[in-house]
C-alpha positions in Angstrom: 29.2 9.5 -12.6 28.0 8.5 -15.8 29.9 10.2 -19.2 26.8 12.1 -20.2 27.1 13.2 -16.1 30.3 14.0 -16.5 29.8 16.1 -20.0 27.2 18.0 -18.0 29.8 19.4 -14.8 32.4 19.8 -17.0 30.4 21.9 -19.5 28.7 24.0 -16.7 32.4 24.7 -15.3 32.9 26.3 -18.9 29.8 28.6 -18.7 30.4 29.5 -15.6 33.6 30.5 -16.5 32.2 32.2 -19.9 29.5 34.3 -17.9 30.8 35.0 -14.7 28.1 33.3 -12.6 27.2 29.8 -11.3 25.2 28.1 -14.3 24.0 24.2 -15.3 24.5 22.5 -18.1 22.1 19.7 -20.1 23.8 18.0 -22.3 21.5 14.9 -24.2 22.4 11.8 -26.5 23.2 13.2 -30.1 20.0 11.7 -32.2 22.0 10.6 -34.9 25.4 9.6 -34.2 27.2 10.6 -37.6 27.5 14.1 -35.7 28.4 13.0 -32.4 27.7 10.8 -29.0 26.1 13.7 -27.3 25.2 17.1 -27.9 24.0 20.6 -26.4 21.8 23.4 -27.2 23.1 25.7 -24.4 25.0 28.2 -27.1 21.5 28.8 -29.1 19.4 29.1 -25.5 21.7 31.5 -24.3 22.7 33.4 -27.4 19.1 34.3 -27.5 18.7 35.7 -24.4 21.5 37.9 -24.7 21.0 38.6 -28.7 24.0 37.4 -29.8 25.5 34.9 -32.4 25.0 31.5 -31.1 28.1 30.1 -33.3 30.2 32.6 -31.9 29.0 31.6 -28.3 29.4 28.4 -28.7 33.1 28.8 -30.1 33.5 31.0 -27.3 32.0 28.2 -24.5 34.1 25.1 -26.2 37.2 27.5 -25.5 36.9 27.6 -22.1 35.7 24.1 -21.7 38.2 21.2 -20.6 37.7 17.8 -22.8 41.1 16.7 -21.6 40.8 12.5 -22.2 37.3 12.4 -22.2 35.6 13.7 -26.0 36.3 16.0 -28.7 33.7 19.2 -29.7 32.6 20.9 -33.0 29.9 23.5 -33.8 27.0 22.3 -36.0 24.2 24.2 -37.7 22.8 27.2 -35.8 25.3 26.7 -32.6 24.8 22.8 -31.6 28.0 21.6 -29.8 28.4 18.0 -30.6 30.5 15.7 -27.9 32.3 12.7 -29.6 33.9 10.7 -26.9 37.2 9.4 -27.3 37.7 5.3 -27.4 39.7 5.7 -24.7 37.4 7.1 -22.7 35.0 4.7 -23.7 37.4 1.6 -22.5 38.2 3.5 -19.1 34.3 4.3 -18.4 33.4 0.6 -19.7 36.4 -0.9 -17.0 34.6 1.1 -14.3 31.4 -0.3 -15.1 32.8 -4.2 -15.0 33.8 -3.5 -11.4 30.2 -2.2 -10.7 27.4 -3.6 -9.4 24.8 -1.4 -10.3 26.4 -1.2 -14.1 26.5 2.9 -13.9 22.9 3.2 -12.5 22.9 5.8 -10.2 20.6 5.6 -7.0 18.8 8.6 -7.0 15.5 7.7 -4.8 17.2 10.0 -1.9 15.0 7.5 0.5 11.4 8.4 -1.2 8.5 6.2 -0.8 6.4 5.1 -3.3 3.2 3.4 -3.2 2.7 1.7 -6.9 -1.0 0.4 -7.0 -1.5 -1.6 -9.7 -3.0 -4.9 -10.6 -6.0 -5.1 -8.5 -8.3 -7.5 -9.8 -11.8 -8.1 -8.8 -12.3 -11.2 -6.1 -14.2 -14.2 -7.6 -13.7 -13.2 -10.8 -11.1 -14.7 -13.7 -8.2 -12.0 -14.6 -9.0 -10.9 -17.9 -6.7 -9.7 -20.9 -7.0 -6.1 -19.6 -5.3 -7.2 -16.5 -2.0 -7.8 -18.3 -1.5 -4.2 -18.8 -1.4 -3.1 -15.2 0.2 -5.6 -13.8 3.2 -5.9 -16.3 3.6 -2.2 -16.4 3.4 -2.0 -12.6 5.5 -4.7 -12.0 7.9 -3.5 -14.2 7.5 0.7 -12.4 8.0 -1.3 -9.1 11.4 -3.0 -10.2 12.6 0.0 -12.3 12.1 2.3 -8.9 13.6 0.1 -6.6 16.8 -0.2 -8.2 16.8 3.3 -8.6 16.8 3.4 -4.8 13.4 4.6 -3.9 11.2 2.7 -1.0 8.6 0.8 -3.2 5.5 -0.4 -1.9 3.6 -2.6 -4.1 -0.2 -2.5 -2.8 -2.8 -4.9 -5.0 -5.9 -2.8 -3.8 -8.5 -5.9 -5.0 -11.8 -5.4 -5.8 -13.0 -7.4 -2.3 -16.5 -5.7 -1.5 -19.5 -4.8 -3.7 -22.5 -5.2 -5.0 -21.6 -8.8 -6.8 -21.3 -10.7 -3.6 -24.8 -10.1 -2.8 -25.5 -13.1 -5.5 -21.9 -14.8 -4.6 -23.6 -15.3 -1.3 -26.8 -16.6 -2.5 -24.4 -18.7 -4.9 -22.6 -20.0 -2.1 -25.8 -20.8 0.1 -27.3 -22.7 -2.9 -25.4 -23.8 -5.7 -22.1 -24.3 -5.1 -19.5 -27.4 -5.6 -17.3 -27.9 -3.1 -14.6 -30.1 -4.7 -14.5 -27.7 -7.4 -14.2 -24.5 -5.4 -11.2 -26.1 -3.1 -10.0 -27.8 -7.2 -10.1 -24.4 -8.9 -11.6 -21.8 -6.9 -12.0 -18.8 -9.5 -13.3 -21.1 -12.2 -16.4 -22.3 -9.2 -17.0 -18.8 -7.5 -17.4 -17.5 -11.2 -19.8 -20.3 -12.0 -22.1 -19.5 -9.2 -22.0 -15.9 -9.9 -23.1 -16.3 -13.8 -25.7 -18.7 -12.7 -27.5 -16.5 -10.3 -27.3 -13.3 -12.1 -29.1 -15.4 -15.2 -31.4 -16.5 -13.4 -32.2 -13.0 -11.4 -32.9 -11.8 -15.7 -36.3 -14.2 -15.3 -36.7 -13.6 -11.8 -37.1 -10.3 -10.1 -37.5 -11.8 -6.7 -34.3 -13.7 -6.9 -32.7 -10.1 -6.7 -34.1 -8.5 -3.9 -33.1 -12.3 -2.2 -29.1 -10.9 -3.4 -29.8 -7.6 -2.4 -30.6 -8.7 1.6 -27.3 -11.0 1.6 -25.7 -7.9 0.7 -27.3 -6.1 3.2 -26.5 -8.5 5.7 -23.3 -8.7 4.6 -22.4 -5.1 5.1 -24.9 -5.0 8.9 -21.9 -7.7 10.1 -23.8 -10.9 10.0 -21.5 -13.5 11.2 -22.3 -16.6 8.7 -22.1 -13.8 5.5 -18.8 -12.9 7.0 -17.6 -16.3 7.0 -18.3 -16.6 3.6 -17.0 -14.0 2.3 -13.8 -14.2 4.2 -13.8 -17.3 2.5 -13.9 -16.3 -1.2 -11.5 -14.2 -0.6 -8.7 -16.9 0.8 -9.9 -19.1 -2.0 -9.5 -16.1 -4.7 -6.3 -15.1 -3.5 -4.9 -18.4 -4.2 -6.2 -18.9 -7.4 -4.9 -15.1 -8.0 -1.6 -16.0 -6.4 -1.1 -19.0 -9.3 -1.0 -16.2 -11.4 1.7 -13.8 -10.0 3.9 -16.8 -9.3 3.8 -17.5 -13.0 4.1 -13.8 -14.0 7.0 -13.7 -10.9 5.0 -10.5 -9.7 5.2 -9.8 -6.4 3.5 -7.5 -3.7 4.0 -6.2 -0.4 0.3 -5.7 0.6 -3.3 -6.8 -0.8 -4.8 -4.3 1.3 -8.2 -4.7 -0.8 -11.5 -2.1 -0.6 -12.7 -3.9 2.6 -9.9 -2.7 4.7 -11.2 0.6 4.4 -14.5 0.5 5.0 -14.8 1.3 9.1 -13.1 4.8 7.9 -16.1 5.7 5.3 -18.8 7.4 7.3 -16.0 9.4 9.2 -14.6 10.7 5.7 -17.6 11.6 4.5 -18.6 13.5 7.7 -15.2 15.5 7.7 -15.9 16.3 4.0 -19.3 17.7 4.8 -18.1 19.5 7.7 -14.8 21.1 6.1 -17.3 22.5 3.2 -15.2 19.7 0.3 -18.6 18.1 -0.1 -22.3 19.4 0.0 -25.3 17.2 0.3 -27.6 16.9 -2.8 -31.2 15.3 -3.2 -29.7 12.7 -0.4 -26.4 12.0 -2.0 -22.7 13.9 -0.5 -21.2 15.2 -3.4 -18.2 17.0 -4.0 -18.6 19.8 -6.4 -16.3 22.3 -7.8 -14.9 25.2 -5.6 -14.6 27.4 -8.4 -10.0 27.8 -8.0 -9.6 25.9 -11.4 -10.4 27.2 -15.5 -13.3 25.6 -16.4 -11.7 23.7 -19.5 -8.9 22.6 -16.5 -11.5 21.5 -13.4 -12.6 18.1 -13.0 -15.7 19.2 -11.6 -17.5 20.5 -14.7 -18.3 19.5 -18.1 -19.3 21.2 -21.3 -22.3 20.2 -22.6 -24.3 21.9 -25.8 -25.9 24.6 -22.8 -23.0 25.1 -21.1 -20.8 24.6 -18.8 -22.5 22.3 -15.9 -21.4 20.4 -12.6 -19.6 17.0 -12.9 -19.9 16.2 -9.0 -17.9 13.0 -7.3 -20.1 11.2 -5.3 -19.0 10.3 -2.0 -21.9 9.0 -0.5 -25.3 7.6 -2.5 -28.9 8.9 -0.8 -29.2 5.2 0.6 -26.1 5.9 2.3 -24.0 3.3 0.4 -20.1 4.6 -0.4 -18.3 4.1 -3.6 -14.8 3.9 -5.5 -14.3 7.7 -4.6 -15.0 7.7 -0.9 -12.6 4.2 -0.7 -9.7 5.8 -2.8 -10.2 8.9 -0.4 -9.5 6.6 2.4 -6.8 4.7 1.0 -4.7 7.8 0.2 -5.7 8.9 3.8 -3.9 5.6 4.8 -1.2 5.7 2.2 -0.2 8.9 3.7 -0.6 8.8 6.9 0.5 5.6 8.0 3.0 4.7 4.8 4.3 8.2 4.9 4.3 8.1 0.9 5.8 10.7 -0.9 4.0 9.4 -4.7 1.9 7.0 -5.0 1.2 5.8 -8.8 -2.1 4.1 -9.8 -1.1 2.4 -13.4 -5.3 2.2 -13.9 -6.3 2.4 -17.8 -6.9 5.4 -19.8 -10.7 5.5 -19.1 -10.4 6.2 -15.3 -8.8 9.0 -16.2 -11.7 11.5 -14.7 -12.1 9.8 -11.8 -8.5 9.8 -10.6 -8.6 14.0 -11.5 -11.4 14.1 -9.4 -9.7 11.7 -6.8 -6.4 13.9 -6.6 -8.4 17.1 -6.5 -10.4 16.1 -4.1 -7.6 14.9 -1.7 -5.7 18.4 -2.1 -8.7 20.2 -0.8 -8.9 17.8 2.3 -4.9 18.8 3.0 -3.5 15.2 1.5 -0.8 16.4 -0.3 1.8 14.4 -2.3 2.6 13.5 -6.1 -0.3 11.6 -7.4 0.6 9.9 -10.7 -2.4 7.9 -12.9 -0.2 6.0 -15.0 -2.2 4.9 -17.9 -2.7 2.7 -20.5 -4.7 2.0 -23.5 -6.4 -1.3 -24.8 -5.3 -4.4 -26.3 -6.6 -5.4 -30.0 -7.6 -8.4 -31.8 -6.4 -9.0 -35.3 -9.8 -7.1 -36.3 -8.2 -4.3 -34.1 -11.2 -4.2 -32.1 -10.8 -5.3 -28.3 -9.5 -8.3 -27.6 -12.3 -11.0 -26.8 -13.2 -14.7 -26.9 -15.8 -15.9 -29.7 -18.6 -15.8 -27.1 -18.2 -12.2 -26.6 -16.4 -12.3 -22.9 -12.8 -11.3 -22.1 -9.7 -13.2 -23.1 -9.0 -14.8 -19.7 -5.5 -14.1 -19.0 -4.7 -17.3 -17.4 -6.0 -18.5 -21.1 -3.0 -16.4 -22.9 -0.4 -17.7 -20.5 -1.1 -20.4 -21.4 -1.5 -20.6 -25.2 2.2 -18.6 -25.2 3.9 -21.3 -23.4 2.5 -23.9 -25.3 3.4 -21.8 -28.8 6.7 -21.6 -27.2 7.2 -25.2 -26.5 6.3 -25.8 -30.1 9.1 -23.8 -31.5 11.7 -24.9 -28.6 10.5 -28.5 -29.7 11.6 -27.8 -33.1 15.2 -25.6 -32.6 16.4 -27.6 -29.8 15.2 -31.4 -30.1 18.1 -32.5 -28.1 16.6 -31.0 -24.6 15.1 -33.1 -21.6 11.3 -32.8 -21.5 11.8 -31.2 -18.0 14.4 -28.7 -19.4 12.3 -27.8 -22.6 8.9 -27.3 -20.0 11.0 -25.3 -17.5 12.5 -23.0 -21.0 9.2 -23.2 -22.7 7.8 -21.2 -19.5 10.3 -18.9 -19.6 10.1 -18.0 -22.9 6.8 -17.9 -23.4 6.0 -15.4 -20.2 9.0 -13.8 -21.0 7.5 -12.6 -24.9 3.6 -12.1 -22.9 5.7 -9.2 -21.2 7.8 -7.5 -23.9 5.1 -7.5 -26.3 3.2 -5.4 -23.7 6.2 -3.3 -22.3 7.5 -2.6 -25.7 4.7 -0.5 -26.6 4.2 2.9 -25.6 1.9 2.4 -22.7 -0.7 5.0 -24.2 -1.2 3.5 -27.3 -3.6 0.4 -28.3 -1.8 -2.6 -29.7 -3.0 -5.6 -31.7 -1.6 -9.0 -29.6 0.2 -11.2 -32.4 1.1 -14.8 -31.7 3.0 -15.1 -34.2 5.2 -11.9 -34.0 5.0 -12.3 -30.0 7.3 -15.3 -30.2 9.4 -14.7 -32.9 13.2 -15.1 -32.4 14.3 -12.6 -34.4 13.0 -8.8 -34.7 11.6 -7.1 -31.8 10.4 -9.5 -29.2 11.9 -11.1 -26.3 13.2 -14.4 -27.2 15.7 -12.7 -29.7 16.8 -11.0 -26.6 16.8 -14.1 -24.5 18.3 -15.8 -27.0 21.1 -12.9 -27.3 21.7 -13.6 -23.5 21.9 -17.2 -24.1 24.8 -17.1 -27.0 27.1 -14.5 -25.0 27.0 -17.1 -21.9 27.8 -20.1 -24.4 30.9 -18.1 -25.5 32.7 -18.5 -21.7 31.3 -22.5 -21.6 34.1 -23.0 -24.2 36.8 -21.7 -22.1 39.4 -24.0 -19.9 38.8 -22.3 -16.9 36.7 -19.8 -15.6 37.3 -16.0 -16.7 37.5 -12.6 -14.7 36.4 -10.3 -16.5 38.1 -7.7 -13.2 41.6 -8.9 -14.4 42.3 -7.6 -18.0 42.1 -4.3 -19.4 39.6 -3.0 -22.4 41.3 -1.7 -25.6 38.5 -0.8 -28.1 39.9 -0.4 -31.9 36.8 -1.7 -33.8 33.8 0.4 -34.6 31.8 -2.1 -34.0 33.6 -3.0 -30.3 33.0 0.8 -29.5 29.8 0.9 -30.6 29.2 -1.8 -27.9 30.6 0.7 -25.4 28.7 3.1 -26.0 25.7 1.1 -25.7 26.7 -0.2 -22.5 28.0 3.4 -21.4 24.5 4.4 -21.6 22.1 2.2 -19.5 23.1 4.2 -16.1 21.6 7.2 -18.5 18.3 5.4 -19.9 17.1 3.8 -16.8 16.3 7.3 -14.4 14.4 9.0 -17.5 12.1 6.1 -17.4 10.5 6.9 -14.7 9.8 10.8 -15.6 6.7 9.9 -18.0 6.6 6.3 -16.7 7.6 4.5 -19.9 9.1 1.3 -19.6 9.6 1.1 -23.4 12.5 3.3 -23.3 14.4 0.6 -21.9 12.7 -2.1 -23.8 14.4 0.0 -26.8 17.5 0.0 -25.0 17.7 -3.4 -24.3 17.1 -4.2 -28.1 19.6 -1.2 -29.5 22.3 -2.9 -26.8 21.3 -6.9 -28.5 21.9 -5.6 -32.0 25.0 -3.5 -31.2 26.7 -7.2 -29.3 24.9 -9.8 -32.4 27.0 -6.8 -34.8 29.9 -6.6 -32.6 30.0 -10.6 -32.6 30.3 -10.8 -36.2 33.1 -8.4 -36.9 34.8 -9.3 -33.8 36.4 -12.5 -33.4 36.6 -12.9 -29.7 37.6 -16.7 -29.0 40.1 -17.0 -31.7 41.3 -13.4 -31.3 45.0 -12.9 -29.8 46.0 -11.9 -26.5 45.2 -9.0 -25.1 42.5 -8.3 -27.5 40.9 -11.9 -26.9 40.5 -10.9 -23.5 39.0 -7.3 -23.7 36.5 -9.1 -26.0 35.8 -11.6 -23.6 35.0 -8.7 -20.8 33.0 -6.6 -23.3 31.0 -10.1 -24.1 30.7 -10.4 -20.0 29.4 -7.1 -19.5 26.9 -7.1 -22.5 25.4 -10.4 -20.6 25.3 -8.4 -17.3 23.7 -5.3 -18.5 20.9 -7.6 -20.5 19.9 -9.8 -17.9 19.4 -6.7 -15.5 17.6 -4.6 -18.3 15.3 -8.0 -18.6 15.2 -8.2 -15.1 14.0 -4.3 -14.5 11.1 -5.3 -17.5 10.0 -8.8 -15.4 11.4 -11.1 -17.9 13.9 -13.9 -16.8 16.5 -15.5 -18.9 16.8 -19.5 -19.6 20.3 -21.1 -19.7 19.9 -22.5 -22.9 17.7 -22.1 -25.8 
């Protein structure tokens, strides 16, 4: 039970015993600490509802409620009661903590699935800037979940089928470089691609030559198969280069494709139950009139009105699109996963079509919680989206690359003294490490501008400082004789700035679980920067290696659990820690 837990029962006890009846408690962090470690509102919410004085009440509730060795309570302002937790407490909560494991996270998945879709690139086609969003972010969701104690299932639903491998298969037929493909395979398939679809711009024929490989394609015809099963082993590898930098992971890559056999069923069911009506050819699904206008998905205001916005299931050619495959997959999801949530971190602008997707899956009886977790755009230094001089997107490949080698630069200079192999191997960590905390310390909604220079900076706000913070604690316990237990000594806390530490490391099993109810991994990035600050203060007015017994000790533990509780914050955000720096 965490202290802020532990605030919470022992306040409800008091209420309970104030008004008779069974009654919770929320008790939250104080904002600003010169009044307190935590505080609650409970005297002012309840005051009101009973229209009485809400200092009184709360004079009334801190009588009846039981602090013994845990914190001490005042009255503030209009009836706040602000919690200020004894050091003791602090030292007994922190020894508890250096015992555990999970560092005071509690599991609270109560065995819940969780599909997290995210990622999902197109096939034969570079990853791009805007990639870096949804996979970081659901990478990070994935981690943060799973250590919370839900079953995670990471599914990378790739872009596999579609109209662009109607001139991939022409490419392939005519154009293509085998020694390159099987050298570099995105880099070739991409090649082929832009060539034919410049040359279809001069030459009409050329398309309706794309169009029938398509066609074929999609009728089953073996050779077309074959190639296309192709580009997609040779794309996943060139993908997979990528996540093994990025150390993402995924259970599935169950990509469009796999779907497609159940299309012409969903679409009949959908016409049959009354969720979709044909119109001029196409099967749409249109409003059913439960929703406000403002609120359904299915309409949009335009300068006469208010006016159907239908999803399209089915086109009057009898081709399917996104709608009719994200039907299917949460069919699948469902059904065969038994998913209880499943999250799509997509960015902002697919924000209509996941309403309509969710809707749409309600009426058809698909029920679950249905998340679109997204995200906003990354800026240039003109604050206009990120892109490369000829106009296309910032490969990503391109920035992981340019961060380690800006990495290596500065490592090069702090630390000439390291083995080329050692300064690559630090150089990669380093620089994929500050790729991810410059994206995961921004609130996921807002645009950012990508700076180089701040990106790799190792003070401030970025992840080498915090690397680097890991890195100094461990070189503390190289200077020892002998190896150190941090189990075997007790914590006495005396200095501010060694309780301040506490309390810092009191509160990671209470950040990490809200993460999770808006999806915002920056709330632990902050924490994980408030908890490197608190140990770089604590370090400086706290002698620890020259310190005497039994102090030295409890210094040493605090320093043990500091490193701990930052590798695993890093860990949850997808950012690993070097050795040395």
């Amino acid at each position: 039970m965490t202290l802020l837990q532990e605030l919470e029962s022992r306040l409800a006890a008091a209420l309970t015993a104030t008004f008779g009846e069974p009654m919770k408690a929320e008790v939250t962090p104080a904002a600003d600490l010169r009044f307190g470690d935590y505080q609650a509102n409970a005297a002012m919410v309840l005051a009101k509802q009973r229209k009485t004085n809400p200092r009184a009440l709360a004079q009334e509730i801190i009588d009846k409620l039981d602090l013994t060795d845990l914190a001490t309570a005042d009255i503030a302002g209009p009836g706040f009661i602000n919690f200020h937790i004894l050091p003791a407490a602090y030292a007994a909560y922190v020894q508890t903590l250096i015992r555990d494991e999970r560092l005071g996270v509690p599991e609270t998945g109560e065995g819940k699935t969780i599909v997290v879709d995210f990622s999902a690139p197109n096939v034969a086609k570079p990853m791009h800037v805007g990639h870096i969003r949804s996979t970081i972010i659901g990478d990070s969701l994935a981690r943060i979940a799973r250590f919370l104690g839900f079953h995670v299932i990471a599914d990378n639903h790739i872009g596999d089928w579609g109209t662009q491998f109607g001139m991939i298969l022409y490419g392939w037929k005519t154009k293509l470089n085998r020694e390159a493909l099987e050298a570099d395979p995105i880099p070739e398939l991409v090649r082929i691609y832009r060539e034919v679809n410049a040359e279809i711009k001069t030459d009409d024929t050329l398309l309706e030559v794309c169009k029938a490989e398509l066609v074929k394609l999609q009728a089953g015809d073996a050779e077309n198969l074959t190639i296309w099963q192709q580009c997609i082993d040779f794309s996943k590898l060139g993908l997979q280069k990528i996540y093994d930098r990025l150390d993402v992971k995924f259970d599935y890559w169950l990509g469009e494709s796999y779907y497609n056999d159940r299309l012409p069923g969903l679409v009949e069911e959908f016409l049959e139950k009354g969720i979709a009506r044909e119109s001029n050819g196409a099967a749409c699904v249109f409003s059913d009139g439960t929703k406000k206008l403002e609120e359904d998905p299915f309409k949009v205001h335009r300068e006469d009105g208010w006016n159907d916005n239908p999803a399209l299931i089915r086109k009057a050619d009898g081709g399917f699109l996104y709608a009719t495959t994200d039907l299917a997959t949460i069919q699948f999801r469902i059904d065969e996963w038994k998913a209880d949530h499943i999250w799509y971190v997509v960015g902002v602008p697919q924000q209509l079509h996941f309403r309509q997707l969710f809707d749409a899956a309600a009426r058809w009886g698909k029920t679950g919680d249905f998340k679109h977790i997204g995200f906003g755009s990354i800026l240039g230094d003109d604050r206009k989206l990120m892109k490369t001089r000829s106009g296309d997107n910032v490969g990503l490949i391109e920035v992981l690359e340019e961060a380690v080698e800006r990495a290596a630069a500065v490592i090069a200079e702090k630390s000439p003294d390291l083995t080329s192999e050692e300064a690559a191997q630090i150089a990669e960590t380093v620089g994929i490490g500050a790729v991810k905390f410059a994206e995961l310390s921004q609130n996921r909604l807002t645009d950012y501008v990508f700076s180089w220079d701040r990106m790799l900076a190792l003070q401030g706000d970025t992840a080498p400082y915090l690397q680097y913070s890991h890195v100094r604690i461990r070189s503390i316990f190289r200077k020892l004789d002998a190896p150190f237990d941090p189990t075997a000594h007790k914590i006495h806390l005396n200095e501010d700035a060694e309780i301040h530490l506490a309390r810092l490391l009191a509160r990671f099993g209470e950040v990490l679980p809200t993460i999770l109810e808006d999806f915002r991994p920056n709330l632990l990035a902050n924490y994980v920067l408030e908890l490197a600050r608190a140990f770089h203060s604590y370090f400086e007015a706290c002698p620890v290696l020259k310190a005497d017994e039994p102090v030295r000790s409890s210094r040493l533990a605090l320093c043990d659990l500091t490193s701990r509780t930052l590798k695993q914050g890093l860990y949850l955000l997808g950012i690993n820690v070097p050795d040395r720096m």
